[in-house]
ROSE-12438 format. One record per residue (C-alpha): residue number from 1; residue in three letters; x, y, z. Coordinates in Angstrom, 3 decimals, always signed. Each point is the difference from the previous one (the first is absolute). Layout:
<rs>
NUM ALA X Y Z
...
</rs>
This chain:
<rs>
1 UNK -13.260 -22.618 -21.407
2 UNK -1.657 +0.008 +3.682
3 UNK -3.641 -2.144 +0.147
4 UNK -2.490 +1.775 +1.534
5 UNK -1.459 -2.029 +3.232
6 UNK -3.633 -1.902 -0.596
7 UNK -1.659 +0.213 +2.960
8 UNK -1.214 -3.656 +1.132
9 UNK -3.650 -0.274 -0.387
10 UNK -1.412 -1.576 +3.503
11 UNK -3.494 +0.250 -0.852
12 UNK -1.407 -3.825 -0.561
13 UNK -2.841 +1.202 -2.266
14 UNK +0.552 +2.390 -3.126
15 UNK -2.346 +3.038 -0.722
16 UNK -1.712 -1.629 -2.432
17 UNK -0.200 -3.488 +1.636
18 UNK -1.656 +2.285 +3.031
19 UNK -2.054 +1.631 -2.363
20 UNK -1.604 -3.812 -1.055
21 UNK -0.304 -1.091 +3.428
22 UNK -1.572 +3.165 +1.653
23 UNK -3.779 -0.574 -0.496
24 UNK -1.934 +2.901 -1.842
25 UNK -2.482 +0.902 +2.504
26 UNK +1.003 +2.455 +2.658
27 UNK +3.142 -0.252 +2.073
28 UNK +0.161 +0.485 +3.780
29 UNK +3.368 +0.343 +0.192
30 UNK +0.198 +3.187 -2.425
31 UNK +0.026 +2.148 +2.910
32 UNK +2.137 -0.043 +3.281
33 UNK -3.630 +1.917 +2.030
34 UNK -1.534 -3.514 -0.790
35 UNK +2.941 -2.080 +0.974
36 UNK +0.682 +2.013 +3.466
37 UNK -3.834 -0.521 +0.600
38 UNK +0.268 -3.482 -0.336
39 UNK +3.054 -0.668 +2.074
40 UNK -1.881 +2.033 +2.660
41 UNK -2.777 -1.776 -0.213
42 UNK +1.569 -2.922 +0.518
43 UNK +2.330 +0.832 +2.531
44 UNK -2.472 +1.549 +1.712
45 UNK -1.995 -3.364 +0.577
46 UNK +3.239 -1.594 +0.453
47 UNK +0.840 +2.370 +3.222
48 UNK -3.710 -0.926 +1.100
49 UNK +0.564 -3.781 -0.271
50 UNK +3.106 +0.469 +2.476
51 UNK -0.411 -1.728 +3.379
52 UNK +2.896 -1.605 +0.605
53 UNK +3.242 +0.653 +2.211
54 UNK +3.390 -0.043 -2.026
55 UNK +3.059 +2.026 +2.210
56 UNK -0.363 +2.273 +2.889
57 UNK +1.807 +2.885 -2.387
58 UNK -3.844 +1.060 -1.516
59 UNK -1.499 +0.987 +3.141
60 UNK +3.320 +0.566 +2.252
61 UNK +2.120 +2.154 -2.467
62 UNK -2.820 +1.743 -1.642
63 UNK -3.317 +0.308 +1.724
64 UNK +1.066 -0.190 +3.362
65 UNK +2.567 +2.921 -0.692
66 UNK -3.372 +2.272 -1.656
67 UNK -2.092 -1.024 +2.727
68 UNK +2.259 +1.482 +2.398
69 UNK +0.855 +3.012 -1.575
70 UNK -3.712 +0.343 -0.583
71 UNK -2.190 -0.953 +2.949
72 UNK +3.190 +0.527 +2.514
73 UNK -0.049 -3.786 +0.969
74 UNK +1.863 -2.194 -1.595
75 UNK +2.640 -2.953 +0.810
76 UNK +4.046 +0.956 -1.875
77 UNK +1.894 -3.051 -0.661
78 UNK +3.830 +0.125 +1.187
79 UNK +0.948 +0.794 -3.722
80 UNK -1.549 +3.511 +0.699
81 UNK +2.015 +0.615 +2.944
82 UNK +3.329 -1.079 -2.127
83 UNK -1.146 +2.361 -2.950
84 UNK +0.198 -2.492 -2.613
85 UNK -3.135 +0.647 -1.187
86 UNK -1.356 +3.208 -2.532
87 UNK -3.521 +1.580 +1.319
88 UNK -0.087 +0.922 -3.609
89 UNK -2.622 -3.366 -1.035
90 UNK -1.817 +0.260 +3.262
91 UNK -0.662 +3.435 -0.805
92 UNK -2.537 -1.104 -2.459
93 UNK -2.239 -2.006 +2.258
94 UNK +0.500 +3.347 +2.414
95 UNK -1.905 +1.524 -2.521
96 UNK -2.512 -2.570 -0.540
97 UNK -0.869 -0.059 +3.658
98 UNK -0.616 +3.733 +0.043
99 UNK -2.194 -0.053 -2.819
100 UNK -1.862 -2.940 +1.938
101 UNK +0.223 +1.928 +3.536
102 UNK -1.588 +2.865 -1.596
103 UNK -2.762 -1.825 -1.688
104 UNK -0.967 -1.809 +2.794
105 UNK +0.861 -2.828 -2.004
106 UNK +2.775 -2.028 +2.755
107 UNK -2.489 -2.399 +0.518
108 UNK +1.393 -4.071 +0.364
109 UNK -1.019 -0.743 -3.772
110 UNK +1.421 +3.357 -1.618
111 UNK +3.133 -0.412 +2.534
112 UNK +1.113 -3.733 -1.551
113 UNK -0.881 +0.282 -3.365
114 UNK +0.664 +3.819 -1.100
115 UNK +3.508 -0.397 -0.053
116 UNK +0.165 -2.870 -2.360
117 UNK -2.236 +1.641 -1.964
118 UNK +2.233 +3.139 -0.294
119 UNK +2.478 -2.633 -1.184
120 UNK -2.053 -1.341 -2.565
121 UNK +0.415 +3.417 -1.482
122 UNK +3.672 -0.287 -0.142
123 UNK -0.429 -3.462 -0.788
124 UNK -1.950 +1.109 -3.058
125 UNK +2.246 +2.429 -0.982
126 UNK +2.961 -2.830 -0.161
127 UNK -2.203 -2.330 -1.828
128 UNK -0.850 +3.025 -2.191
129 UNK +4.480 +0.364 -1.015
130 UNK +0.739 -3.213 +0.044
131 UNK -2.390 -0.074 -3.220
132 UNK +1.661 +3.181 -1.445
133 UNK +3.501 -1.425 +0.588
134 UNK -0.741 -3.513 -1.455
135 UNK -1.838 +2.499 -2.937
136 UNK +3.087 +2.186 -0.999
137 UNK +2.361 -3.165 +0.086
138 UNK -1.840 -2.423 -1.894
139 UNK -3.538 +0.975 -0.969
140 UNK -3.179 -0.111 +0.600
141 UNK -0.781 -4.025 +0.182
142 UNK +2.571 -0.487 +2.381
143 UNK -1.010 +3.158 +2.082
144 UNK -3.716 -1.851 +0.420
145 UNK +1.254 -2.955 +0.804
146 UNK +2.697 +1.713 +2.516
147 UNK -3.058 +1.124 +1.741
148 UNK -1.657 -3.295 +0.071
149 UNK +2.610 -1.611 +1.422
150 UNK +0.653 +2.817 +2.772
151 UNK -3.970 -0.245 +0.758
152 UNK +0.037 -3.083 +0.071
153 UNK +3.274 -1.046 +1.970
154 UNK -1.194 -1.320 +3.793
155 UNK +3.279 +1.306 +1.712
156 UNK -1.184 +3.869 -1.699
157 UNK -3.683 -0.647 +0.513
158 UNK +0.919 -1.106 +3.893
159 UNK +2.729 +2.566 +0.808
160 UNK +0.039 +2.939 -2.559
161 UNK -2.913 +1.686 +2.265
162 UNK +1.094 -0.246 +3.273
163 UNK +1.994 +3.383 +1.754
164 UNK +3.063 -1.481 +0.006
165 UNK +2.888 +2.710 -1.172
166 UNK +0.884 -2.470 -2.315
167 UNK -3.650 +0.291 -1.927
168 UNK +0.984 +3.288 -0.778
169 UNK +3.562 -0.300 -0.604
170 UNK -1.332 -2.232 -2.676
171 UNK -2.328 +2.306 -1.287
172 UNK +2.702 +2.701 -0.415
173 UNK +2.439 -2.552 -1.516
174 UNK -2.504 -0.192 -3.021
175 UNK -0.675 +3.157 -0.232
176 UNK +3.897 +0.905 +0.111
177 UNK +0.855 -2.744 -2.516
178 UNK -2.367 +1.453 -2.789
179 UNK +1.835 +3.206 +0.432
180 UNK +3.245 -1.245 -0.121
181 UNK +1.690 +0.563 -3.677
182 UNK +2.584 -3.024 +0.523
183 UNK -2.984 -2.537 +0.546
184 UNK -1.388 +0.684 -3.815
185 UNK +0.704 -1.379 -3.109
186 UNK +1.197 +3.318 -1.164
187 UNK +0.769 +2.070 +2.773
188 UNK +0.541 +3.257 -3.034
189 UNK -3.757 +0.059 -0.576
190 UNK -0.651 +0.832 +3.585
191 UNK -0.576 +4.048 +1.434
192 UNK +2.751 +0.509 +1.825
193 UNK -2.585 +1.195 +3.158
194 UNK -0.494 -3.604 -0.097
195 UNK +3.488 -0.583 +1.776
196 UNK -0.961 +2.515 +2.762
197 UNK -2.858 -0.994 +0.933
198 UNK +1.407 -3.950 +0.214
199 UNK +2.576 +1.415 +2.667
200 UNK -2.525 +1.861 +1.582
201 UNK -2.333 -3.179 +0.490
202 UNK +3.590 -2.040 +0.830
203 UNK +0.582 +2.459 +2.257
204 UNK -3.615 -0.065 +1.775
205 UNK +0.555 -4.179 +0.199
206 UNK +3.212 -0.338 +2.136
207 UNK -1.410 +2.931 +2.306
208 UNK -2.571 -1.877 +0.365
209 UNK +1.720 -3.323 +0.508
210 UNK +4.057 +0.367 -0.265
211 UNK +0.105 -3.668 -1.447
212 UNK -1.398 +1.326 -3.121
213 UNK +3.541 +1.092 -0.894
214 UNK +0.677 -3.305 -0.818
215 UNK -2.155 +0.058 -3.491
216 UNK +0.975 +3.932 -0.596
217 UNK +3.297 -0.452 -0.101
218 UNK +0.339 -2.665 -2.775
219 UNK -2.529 +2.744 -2.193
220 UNK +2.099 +2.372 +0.896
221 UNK +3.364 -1.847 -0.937
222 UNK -1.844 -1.231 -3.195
223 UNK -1.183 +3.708 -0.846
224 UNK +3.812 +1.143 +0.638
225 UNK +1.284 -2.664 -2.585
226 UNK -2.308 +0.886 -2.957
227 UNK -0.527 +4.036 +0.999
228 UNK +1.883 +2.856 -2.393
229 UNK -0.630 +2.421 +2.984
230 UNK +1.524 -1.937 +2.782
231 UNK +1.614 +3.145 +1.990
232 UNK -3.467 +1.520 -0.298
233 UNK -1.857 -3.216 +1.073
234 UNK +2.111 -0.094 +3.337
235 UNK +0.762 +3.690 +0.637
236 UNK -2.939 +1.440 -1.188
237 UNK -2.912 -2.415 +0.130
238 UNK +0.663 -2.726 +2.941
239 UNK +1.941 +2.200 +2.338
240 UNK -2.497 +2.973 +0.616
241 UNK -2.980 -2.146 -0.727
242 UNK +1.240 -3.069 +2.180
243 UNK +1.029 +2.949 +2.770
244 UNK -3.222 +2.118 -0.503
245 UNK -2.630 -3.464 +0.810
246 UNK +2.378 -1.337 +2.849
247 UNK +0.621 +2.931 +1.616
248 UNK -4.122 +1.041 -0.028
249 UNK -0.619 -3.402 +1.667
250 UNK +3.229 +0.579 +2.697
251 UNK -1.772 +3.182 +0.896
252 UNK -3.725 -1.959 +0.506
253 UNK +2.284 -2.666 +1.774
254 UNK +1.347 +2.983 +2.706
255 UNK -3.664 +1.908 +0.361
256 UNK -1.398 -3.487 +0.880
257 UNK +2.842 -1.644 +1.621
258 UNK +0.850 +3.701 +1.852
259 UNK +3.911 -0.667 -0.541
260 UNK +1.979 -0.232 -2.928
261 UNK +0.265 -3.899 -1.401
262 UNK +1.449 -1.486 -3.308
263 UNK -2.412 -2.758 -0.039
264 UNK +2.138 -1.340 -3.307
265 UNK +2.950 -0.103 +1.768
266 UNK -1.674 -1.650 +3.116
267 UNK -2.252 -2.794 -2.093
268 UNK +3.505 -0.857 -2.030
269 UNK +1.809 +0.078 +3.249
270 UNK -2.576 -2.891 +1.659
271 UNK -0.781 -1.977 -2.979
272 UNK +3.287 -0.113 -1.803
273 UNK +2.766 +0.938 +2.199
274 UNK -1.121 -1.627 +3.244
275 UNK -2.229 -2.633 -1.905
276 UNK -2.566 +0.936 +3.198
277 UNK -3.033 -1.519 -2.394
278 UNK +1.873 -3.434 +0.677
279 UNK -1.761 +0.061 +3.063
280 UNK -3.453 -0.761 -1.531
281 UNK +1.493 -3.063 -1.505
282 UNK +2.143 -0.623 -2.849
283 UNK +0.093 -2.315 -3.259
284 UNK +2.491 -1.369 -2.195
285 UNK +1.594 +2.408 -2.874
286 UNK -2.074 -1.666 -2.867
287 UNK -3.619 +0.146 +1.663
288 UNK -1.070 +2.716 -2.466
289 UNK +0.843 -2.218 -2.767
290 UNK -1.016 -3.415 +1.385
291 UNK -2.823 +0.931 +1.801
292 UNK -1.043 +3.274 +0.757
293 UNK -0.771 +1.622 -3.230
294 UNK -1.000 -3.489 -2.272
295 UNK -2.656 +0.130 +2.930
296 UNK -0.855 +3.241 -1.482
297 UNK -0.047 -0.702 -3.575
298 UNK -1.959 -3.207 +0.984
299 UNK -1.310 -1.186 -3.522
300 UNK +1.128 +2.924 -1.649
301 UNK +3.758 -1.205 +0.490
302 UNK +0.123 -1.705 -3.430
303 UNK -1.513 +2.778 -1.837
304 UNK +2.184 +2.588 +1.587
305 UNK +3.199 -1.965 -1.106
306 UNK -1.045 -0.761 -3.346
307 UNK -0.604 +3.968 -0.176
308 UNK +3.156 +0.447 +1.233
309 UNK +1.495 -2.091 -3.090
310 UNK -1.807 +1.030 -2.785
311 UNK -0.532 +3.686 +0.775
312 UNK +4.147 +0.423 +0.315
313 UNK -0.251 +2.875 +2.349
314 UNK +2.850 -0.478 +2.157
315 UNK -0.117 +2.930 +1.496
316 UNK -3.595 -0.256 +2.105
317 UNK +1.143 -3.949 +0.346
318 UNK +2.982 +1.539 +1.653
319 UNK -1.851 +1.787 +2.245
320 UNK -1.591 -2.746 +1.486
321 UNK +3.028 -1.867 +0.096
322 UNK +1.773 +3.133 +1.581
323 UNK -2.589 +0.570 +2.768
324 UNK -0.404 -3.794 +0.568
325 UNK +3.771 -0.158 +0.525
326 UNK +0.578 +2.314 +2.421
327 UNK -2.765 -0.383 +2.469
328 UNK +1.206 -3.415 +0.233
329 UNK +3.500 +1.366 +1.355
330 UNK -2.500 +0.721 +3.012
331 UNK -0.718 -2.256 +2.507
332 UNK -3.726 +0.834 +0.872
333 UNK -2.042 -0.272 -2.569
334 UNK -3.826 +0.520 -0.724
335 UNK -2.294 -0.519 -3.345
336 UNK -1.000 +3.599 +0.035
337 UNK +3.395 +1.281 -0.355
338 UNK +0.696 -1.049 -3.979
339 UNK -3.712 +1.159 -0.344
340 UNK +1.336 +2.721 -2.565
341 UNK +1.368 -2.396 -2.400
342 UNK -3.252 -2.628 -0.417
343 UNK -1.921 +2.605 -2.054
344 UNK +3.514 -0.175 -2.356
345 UNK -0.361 -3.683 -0.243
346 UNK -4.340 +0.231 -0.609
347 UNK +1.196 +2.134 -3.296
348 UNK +2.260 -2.664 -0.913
349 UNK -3.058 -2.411 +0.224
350 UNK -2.193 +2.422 -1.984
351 UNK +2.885 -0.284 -2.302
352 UNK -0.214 -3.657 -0.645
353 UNK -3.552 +0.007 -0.157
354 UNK +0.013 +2.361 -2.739
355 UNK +2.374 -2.166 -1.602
356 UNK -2.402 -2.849 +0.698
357 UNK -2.432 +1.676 -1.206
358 UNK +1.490 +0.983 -3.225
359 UNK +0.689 -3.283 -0.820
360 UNK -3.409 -1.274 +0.402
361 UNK -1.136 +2.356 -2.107
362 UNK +2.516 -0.777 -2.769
363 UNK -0.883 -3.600 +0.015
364 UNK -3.307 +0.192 -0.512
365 UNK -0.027 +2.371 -2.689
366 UNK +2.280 -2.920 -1.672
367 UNK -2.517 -2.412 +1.092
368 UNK -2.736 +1.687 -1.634
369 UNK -2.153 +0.936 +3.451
370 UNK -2.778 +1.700 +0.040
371 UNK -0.685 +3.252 +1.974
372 UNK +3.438 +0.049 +1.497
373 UNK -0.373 +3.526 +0.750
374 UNK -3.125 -0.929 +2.367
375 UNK +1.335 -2.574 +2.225
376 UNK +3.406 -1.116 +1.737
377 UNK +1.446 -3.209 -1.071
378 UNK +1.582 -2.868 +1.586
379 UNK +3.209 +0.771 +1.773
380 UNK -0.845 +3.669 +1.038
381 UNK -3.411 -1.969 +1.547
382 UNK +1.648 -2.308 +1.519
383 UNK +2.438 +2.472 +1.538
384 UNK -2.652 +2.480 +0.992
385 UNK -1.993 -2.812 +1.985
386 UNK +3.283 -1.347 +1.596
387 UNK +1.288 +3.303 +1.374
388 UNK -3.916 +0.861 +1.364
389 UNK -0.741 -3.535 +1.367
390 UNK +2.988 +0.058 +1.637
391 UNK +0.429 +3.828 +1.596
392 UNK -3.301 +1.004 +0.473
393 UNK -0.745 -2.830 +2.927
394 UNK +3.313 +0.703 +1.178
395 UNK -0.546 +4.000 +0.575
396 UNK -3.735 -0.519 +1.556
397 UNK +1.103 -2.887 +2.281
398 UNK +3.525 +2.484 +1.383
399 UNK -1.979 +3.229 -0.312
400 UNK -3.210 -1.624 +1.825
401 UNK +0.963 -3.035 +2.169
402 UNK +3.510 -0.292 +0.687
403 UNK +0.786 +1.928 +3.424
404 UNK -3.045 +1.433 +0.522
405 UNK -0.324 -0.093 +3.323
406 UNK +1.886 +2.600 +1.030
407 UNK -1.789 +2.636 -1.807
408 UNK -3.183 -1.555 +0.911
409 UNK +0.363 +0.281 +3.649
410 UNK +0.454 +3.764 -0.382
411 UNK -2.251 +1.003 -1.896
412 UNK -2.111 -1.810 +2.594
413 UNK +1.812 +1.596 +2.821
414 UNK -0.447 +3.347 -1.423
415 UNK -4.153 -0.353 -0.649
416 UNK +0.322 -1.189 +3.782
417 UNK +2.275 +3.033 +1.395
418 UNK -2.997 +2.223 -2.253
419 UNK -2.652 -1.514 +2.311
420 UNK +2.390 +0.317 +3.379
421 UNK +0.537 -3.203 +0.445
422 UNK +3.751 -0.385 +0.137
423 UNK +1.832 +1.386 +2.691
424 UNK +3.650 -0.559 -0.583
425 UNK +1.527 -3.123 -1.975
426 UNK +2.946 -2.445 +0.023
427 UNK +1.383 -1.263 -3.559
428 UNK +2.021 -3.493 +1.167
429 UNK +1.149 -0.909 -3.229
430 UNK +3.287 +0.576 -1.811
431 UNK +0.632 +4.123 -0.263
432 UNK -2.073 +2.005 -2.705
433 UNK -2.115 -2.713 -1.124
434 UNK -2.872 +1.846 +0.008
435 UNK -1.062 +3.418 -1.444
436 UNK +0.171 +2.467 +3.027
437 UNK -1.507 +3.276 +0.725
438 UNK -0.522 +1.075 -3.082
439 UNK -2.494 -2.318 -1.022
440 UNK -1.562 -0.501 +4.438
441 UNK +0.108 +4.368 -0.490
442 UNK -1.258 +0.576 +3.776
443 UNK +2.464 +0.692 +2.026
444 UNK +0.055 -2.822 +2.962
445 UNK +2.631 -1.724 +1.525
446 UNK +1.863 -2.660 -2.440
447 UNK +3.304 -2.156 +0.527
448 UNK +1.769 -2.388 -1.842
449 UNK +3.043 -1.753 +0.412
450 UNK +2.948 +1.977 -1.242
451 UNK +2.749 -1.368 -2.429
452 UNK +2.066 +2.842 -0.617
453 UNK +3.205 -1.018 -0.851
454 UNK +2.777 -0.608 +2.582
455 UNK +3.314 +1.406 +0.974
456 UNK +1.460 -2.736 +1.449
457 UNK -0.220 -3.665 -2.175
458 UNK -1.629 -2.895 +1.417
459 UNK -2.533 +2.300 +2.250
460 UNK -3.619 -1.308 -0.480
461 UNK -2.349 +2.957 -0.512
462 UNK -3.489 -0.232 +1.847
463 UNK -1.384 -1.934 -3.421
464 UNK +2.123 -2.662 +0.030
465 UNK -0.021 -0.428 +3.865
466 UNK -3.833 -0.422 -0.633
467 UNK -0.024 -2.396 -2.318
468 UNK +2.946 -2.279 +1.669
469 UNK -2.226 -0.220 +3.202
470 UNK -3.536 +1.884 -0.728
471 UNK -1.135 -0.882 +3.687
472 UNK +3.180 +1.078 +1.870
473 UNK +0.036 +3.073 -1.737
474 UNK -4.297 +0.604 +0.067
475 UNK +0.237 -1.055 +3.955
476 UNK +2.560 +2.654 +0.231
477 UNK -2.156 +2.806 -1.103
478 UNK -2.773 -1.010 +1.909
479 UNK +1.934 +0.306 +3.145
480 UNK +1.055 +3.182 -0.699
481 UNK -3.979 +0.813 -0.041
482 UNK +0.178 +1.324 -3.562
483 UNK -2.966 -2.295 -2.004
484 UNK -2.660 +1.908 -2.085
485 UNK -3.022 -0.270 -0.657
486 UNK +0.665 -1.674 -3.334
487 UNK +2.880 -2.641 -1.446
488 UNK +0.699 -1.226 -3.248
489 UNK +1.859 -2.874 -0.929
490 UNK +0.548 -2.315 -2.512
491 UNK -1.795 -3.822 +0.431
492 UNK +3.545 -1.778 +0.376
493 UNK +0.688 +2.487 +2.999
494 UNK -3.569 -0.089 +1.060
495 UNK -0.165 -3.837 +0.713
496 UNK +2.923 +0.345 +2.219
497 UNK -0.778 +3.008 +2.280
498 UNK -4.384 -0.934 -0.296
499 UNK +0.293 -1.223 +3.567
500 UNK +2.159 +3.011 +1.482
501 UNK -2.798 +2.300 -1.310
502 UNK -2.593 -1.642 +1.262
503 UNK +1.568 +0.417 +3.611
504 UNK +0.256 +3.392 -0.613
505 UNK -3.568 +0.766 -1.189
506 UNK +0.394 +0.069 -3.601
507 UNK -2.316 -1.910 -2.300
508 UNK +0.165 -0.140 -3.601
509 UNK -2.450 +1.667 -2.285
510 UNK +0.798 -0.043 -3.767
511 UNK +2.236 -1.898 -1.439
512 UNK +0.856 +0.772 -3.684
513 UNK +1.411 -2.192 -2.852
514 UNK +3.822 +0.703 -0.994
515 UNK +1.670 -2.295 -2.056
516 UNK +0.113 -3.144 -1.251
517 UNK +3.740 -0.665 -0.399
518 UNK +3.197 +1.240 +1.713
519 UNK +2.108 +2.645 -0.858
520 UNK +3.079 +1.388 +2.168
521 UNK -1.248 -2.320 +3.464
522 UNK -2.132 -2.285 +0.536
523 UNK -3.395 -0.473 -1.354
524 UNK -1.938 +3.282 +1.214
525 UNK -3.595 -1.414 -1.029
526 UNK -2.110 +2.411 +1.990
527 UNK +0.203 +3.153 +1.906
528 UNK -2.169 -0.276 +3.545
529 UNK -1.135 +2.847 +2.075
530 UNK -0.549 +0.067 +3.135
531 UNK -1.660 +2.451 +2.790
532 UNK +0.186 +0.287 +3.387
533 UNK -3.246 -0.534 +1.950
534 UNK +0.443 +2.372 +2.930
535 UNK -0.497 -2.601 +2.377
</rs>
């Protein structure tokens, strides 16, 4: 006679354990309106508490793109000229900018901090799924304290709302994952419009950013394994929905690019094929593992694992191990790029919090405590106060102090270029470390030294010429009689060229604070400004 299957309860805390534990008075997490509002909220405050410089990609890749497209002035990196880039994510700070254009709104405040705010909304929205994800697999403890942990996280709170393509990739890979049948308990329970709207959102996330493909194909091998329908699933489902998105963002990609380009084809061409992203440094195979994403997790790391353990749910696990695996077959390799994956390990936290929590709860009641329902006890306390001592100063100090400069001096150079005070400017500093045009928005004369990636091996591009002999290559220019009337520079260049300035009539004055430790050269405390005095 065959057994029937039991389906393996991964929920740490029974119905009527829950039922104990939930306090009578009114619940805030009873509807998803509330929830959304407070992830909002939050993220919203989070976007405003942004003032530090992370990777060139959030004002190069995005804004600059919009500002172009927008205003009609605008610098393109070399990757646009290559078409191995989609227009589809700038497309939604081209909007933004219109909306501000028309409002008379493009003023320097509205022009750096409106388009992390319109993150924050996305933001919010992935905050908002990773709750109903962590719900429909194991409840509603461990979706609360899924959320916690996401809010919570520094590396989230620090990167999560910046325009990177990788914020939103992020977003969508939530999103997707609820939708997914193969990523339930019991994927029978789920409407099968569920399934088609998962490839649609899969779909949307590697036009957006082609890597994406790396987490959508091990849901889509692990749908094909446990799917009935599998002839329908690919012929019928992925094909003409997977054809329909890409081929809507190939035809944005030829009105804006005014040829025909397979951006796909092109980014996997560079970044796999060629291994061109080498060229912006490399690191050895097991940095995501070692390093790179137990940076991350920070203090979380030991929650996440235990999660991992108790909750049995190999498949999400394997998803991290999956994506974590084969962006390590890369060379180049950058926090932001597992970014999809942390808010997988954050429910794993929630996970053994709940757990934690449970427990606590369960010896107590043994213990004879009073008001148990009231208060949190000892180990969930202790927890709580860990993970919030320890992230919180962590995501002020990177989000507010580290690498400031950089934004600082524009925002300070755009108030000035308001008032007509900046004529043209120099950036000598290593390429795109400083927001551009879209965050100066008047449309003067700018240059920076270029880095774009060489044909020939061992060439030195005009960055690193600088920055093997800054006053060789700044004498240079000045012979050729093309100084501005502004330069900026970072202090360790600054000390070394102060005197060269000087002779040619510049004089420093602002000088704004940077960093206090190193991070890819040498220690880049300050970034000086100098003007020329006309003399």
């Amino acid at each position: 006679m065959r057994q029937r299957h039991k389906a393996v309860n991964t929920n740490p805390i029974t119905s009527e354990e829950e039922e104990k534990i939930k306090p009578s008075k009114f619940d805030f997490f009873s509807s998803q309106k509330r929830i959304f509002a407070l992830c909002l909220a939050f993220r919203i405050a989070n976007a405003l508490l942004i003032q530090t410089y992370f990777n060139p990609d959030e004002h190069w890749q995005a804004l600059e793109v919009a500002h172009r497209i927008v205003f009609g002035y605008g610098h393109l990196t070399w990757e646009w000229k290559k078409g191995i880039r989609s227009y589809l994510h700038p497309m939604l700070f081209v909007f933004l900018y219109k909306i501000l254009a028309l409002l008379h709104l493009d003023t320097p405040w509205f022009m750096i901090k409106a388009p992390r705010l319109l993150q924050s909304v996305f933001s919010a929205v992935g905050d908002l799924y990773l709750y109903k994800f962590s719900h429909v697999l194991f409840g509603d403890r461990v979706a609360k304290w899924a959320l916690f942990s996401q809010l919570v996280n520094w590396f989230m709170f620090f990167c999560f709302n910046r325009t990177f393509s990788n914020s939103l990739e992020t977003v969508l890979t939530l999103v997707g994952l609820y939708y997914w049948p193969c990523m339930r308990v019991s994927s029978s329970k789920v409407p099968s419009v569920s399934r088609k709207l998962g490839l649609a959102v899969a779909a949307l996330a590697c036009a957006i950013r082609p890597t994406s493909a790396i987490t959508w194909v091990y849901v889509g091998l692990l749908e094909l394994c446990v799917a009935h329908d599998r002839l329908k699933f690919i012929f019928l489902q992925a094909a003409p929905i997977g054809v329909l998105v890409l081929g809507l963002a190939c035809l944005l990609d030829r009105l804006t690019y005014g040829s025909w380009v397979l951006v796909p084809l092109n980014f996997l061409e560079f970044n796999f094929l060629s291994s061109g992203g080498d060229y912006y440094g490399t690191h050895k195979w097991h940095w995501y593992f070692t390093q790179g994403f137990m940076v991350m997790l920070f203090t979380f790391l030991p929650f996440s694992i235990a999660g991992i353990i108790k909750s049995k749910c190999w498949k999400l696990s394997g998803l991290i191990a999956w994506v974590l695996g084969l962006y390590s077959v890369l060379g180049h390799k950058e926090f932001r790029f597992v970014l999809p994956v942390l808010p997988i390990a954050m429910m794993f936290s929630g996970y053994s919090l709940a757990v934690m929590e449970k427990v606590d709860y369960l010896d107590s009641n043994r213990k004879g405590s009073v008001n148990t329902r009231a208060k949190w006890l000892s180990k969930t306390r202790i927890a709580i106060f860990f993970l919030l001592a320890t992230n919180i100063p962590m995501a002020l100090y990177m989000s507010l102090v580290h690498q400031r400069g950089t934004e600082d001096v524009m925002n300070y150079l755009s108030k000035e270029a308001m008032n007509e005070k900046v004529k043209s400017i120099l950036f000598l500093m290593p390429c795109h470390a400083t927001p551009y045009y879209s965050t100066l928005h008047r449309n003067l004369p700018m240059c920076f030294l270029d880095c774009s990636p060489r044909e020939e091996k061992g060439t030195l591009d005009e960055s690193d010429r600088f920055m093997k002999d800054p006053v060789g290559f700044t004498s240079e220019i000045a012979k050729n009689g093309s100084l501005p009337s502004h330069i900026v520079l970072f202090g360790s260049e600054e000390r070394l060229l102060r005197d060269l300035l000087k002779s040619y009539n510049f004089r420093e004055i602002r000088r704004f604070f940077h960093a206090h430790f190193k991070v890819d050269r040498d220690l880049q405390s300050s970034v000086v400004v100098y003007a020329s005095t006309g003399k």
